[in-house]
VEXTOR-594120 format. One line per 10 residues: number of its first residue (from 1); for each residue x, y, z of N, C-alpha, C. Coordinates in steps of 0.001 Angstrom, whole numbers. Layout:
BEGIN
NUM = X Y Z X Y Z X Y Z; ...
***
This chain:
BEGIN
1 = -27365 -98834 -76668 -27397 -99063 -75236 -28838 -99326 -74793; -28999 -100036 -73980 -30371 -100496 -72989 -30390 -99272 -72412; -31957 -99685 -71876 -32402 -98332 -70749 -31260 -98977 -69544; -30913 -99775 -69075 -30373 -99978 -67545 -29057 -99556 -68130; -28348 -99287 -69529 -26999 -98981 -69104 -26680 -97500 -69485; -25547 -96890 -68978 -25608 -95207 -69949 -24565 -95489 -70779; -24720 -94167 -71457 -23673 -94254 -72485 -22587 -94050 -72298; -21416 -94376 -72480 -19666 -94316 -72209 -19851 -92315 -72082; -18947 -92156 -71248 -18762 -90498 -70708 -16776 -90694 -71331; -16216 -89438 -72450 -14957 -89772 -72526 -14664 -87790 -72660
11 = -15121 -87828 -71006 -14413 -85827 -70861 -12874 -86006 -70224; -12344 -85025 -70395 -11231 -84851 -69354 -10908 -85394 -68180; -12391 -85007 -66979 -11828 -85431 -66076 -12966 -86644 -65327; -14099 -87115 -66409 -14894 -88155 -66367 -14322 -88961 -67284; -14290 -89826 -66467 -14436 -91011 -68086 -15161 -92319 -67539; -16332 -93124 -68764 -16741 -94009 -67990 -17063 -95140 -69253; -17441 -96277 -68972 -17600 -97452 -69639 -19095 -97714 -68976; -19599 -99075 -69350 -21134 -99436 -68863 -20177 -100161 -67345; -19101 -100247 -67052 -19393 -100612 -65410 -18514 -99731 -64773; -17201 -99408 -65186 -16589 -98375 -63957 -16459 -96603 -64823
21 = -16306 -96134 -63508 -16746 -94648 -63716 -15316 -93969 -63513; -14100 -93260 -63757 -13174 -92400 -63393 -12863 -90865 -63157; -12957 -90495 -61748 -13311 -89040 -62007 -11965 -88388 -61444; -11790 -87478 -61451 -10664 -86895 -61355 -10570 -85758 -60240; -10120 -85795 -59517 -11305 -84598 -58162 -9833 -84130 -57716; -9934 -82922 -57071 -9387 -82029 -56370 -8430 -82704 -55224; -7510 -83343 -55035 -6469 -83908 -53931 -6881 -83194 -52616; -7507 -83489 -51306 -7579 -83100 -50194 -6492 -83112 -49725; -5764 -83708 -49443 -4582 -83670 -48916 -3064 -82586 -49112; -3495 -81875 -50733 -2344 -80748 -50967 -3006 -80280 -52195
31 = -2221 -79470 -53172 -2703 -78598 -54349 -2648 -79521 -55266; -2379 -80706 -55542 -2525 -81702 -56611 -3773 -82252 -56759; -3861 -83204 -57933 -5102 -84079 -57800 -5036 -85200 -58143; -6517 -86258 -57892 -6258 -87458 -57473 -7349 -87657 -58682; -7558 -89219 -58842 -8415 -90117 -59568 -9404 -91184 -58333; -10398 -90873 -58705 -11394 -91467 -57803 -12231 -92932 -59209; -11992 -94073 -58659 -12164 -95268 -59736 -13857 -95908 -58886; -15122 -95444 -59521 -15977 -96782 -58871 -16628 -97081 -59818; -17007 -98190 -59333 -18022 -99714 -60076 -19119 -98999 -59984; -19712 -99154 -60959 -21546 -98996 -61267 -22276 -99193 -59882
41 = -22725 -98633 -59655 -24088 -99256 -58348 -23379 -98741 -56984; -21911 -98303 -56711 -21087 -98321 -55664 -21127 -97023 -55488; -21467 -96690 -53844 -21336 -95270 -53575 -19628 -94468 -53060; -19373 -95678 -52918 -17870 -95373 -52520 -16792 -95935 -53426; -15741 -95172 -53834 -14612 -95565 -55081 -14258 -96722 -54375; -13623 -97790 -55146 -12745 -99235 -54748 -11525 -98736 -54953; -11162 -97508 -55760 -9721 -96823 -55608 -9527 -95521 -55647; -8753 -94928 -54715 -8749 -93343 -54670 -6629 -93433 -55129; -5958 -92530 -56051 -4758 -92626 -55948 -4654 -91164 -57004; -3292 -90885 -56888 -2794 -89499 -57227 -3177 -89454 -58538
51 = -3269 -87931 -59010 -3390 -88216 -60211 -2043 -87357 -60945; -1586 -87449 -62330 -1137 -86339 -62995 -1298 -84807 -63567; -586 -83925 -62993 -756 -82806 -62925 -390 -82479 -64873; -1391 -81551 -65420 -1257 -81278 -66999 223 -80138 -67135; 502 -80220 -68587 1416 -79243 -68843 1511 -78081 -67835; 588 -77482 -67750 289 -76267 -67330 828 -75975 -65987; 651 -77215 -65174 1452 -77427 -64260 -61 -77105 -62854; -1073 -76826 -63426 -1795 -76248 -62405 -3248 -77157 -62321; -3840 -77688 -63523 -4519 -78374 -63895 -4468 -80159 -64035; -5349 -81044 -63814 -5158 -82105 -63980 -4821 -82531 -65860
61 = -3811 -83726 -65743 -3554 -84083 -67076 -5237 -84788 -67994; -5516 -84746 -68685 -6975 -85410 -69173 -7036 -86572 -69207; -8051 -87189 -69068 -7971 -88628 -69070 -8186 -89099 -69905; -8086 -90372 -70433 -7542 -91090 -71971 -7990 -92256 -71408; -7859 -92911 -72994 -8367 -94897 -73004 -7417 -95595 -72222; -6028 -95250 -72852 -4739 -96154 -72014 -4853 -95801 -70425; -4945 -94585 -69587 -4831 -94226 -68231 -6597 -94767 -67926; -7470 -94696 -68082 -8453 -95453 -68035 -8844 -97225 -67696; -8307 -97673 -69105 -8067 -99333 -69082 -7207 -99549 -67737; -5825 -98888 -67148 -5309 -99156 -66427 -6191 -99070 -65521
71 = -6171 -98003 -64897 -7498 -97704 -63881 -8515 -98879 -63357; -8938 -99177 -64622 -9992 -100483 -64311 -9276 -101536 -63865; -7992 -101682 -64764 -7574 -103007 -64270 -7278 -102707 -62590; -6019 -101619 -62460 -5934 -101676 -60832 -7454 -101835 -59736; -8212 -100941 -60297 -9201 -101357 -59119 -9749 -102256 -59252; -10063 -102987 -60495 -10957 -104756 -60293 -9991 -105706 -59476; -8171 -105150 -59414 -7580 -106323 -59087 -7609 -105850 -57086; -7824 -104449 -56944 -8204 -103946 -55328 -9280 -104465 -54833; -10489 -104921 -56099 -11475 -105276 -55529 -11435 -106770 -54900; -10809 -107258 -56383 -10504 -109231 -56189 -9651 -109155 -54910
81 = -8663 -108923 -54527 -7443 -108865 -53282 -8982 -108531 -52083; -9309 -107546 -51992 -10719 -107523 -50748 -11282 -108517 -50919; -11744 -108981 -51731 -12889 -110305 -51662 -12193 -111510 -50956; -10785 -111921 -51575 -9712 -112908 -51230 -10133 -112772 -49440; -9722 -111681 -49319 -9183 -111714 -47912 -10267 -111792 -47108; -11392 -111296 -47115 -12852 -111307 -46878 -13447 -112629 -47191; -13060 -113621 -47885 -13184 -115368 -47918 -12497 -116171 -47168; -10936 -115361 -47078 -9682 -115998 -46081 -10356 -115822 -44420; -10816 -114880 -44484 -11126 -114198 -43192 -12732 -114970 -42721; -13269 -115304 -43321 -14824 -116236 -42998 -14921 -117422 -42954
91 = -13704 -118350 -44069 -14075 -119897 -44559 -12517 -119913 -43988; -12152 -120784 -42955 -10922 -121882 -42238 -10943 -122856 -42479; -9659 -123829 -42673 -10041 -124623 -42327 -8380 -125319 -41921; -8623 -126218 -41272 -7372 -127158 -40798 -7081 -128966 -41130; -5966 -129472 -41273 -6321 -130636 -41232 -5441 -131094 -40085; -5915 -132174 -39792 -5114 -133072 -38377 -5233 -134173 -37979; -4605 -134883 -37792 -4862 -136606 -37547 -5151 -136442 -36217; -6201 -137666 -35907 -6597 -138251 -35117 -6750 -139310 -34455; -6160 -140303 -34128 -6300 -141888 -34209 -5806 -142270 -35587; -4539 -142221 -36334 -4258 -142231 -37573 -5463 -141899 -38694
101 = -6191 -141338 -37979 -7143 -140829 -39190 -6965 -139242 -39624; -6810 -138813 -40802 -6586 -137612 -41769 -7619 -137032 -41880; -7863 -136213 -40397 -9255 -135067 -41125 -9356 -133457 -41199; -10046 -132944 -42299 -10210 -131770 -42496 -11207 -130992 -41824; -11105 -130193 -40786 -11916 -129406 -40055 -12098 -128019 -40604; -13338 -127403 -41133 -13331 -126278 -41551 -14265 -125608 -41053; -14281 -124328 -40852 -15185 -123035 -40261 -15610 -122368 -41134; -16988 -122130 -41202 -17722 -120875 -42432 -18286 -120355 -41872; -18054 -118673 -41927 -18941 -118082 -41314 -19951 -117040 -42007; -20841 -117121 -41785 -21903 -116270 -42528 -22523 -115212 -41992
111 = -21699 -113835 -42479 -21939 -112442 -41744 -23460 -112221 -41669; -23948 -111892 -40987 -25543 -111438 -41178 -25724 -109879 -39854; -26050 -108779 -40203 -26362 -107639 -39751 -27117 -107893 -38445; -28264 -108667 -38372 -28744 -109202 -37257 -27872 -110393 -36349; -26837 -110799 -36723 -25649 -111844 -36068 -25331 -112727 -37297; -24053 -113130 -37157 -23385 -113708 -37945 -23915 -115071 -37496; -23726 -116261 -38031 -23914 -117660 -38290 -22454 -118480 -38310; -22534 -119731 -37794 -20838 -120205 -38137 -21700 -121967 -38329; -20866 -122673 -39241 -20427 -124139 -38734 -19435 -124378 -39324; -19720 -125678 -38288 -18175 -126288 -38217 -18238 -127945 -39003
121 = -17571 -128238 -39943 -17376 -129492 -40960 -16624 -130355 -40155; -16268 -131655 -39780 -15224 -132442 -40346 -15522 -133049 -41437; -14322 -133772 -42413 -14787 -134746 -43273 -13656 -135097 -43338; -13389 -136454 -43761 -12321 -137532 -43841 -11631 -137444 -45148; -10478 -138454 -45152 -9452 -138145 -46442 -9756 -137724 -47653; -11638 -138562 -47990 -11542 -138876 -49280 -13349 -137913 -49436; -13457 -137157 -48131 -14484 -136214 -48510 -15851 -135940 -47803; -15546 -137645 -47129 -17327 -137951 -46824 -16987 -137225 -45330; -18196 -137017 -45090 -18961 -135632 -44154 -18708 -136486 -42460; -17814 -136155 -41850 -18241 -136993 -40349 -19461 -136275 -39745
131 = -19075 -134908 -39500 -19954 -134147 -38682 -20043 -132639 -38806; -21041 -132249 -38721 -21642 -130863 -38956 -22429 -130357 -37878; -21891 -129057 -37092 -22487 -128805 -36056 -22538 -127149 -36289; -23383 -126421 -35638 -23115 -125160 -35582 -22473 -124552 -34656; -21497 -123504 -34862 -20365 -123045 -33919 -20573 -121638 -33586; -20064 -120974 -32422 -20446 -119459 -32488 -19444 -119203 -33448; -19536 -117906 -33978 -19123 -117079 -34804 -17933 -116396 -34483; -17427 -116409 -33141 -16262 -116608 -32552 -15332 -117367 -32149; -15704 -118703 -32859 -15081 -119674 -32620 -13731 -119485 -33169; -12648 -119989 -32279 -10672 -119861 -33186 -10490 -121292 -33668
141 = -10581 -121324 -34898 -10385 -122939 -35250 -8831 -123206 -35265; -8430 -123835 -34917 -6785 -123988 -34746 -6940 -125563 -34968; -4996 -125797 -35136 -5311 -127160 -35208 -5732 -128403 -33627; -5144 -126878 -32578 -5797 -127691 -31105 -6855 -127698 -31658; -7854 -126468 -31533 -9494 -126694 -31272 -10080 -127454 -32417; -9432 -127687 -33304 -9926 -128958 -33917 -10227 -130190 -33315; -8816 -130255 -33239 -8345 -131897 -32643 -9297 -132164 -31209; -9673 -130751 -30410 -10233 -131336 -29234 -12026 -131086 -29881; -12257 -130772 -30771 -13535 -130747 -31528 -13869 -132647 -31256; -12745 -132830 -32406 -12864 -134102 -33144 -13470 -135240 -31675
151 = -12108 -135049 -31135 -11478 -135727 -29600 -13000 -135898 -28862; -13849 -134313 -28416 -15163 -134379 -28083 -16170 -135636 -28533; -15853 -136108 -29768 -16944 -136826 -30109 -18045 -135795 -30788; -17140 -134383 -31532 -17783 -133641 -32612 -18835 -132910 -31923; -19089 -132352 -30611 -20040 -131693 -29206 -20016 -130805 -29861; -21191 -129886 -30038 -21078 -128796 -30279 -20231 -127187 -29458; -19430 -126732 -30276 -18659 -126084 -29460 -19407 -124609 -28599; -18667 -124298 -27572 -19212 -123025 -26894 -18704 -121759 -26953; -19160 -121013 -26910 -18567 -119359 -26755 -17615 -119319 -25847
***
């Protein structure tokens, strides 16, 4: 192993690889317990879910390679599904004729802590760029506010 990575952890109720970590913690919610799943560098799990109670009936079951591998897979695929929707939710876009012309109007918005950023694309059937303007960050791109985008003569839109 490199200095930047640690070494695999394979206890009971740790278990870890060089990117996700699985810990096994005390259920807040009742006398059972849960599995807490995070990524390297992340202060907060990408998955919290029940865990299995051991023979004993009182103790958590230990954790293993097979309940592990799963683990990773569910939370990389919790993580991919957030990202999806967090791309769905920033980049729009619509298409709509205009004067028999076929164009694609799209919205990107670029979160920033000090204010978010937006523009707004058209481009025609086959790609090329009509117009690029910047939009507030509240803009509702629909296929109206397209069409009356376009209709404008491509004006930059208002809050």
């Amino acid at each position: 192993m490199t200095q930047d990575t640690q070494d695999p952890i394979h206890e009971d109720r740790v278990w870890s690889d060089e990117r996700w970590t699985a810990r096994v913690i005390k259920n807040e919610d009742d006398d059972g317990w849960a599995v807490a799943m995070f990524l390297d560098g992340q202060a907060e799990p990408a998955l919290v879910g029940p865990w299995t109670m051991g023979r004993d009936k009182k103790n958590p079951k230990p954790l293993d390679t097979a309940a592990f591998n799963t683990l990773v897979k569910t939370a990389s695929e919790v993580i991919r599904r957030s990202e999806q929707q967090r791309h769905a939710e920033l980049n729009r876009n619509v298409s709509i004729t205009v004067d028999g012309r076929r164009i694609r109007v799209a919205l990107t918005i670029v979160p920033d802590e000090e204010g978010a950023t937006a523009t707004l694309r058209a481009t025609d059937e086959v790609g090329e760029e009509l117009a690029l303007v910047s939009a507030p960050p509240s803009f509702k791109l629909t296929a109206g506010s397209a069409e009356a985008w376009v209709v404008s003569g491509f004006a930059k839109p208002r809050t």
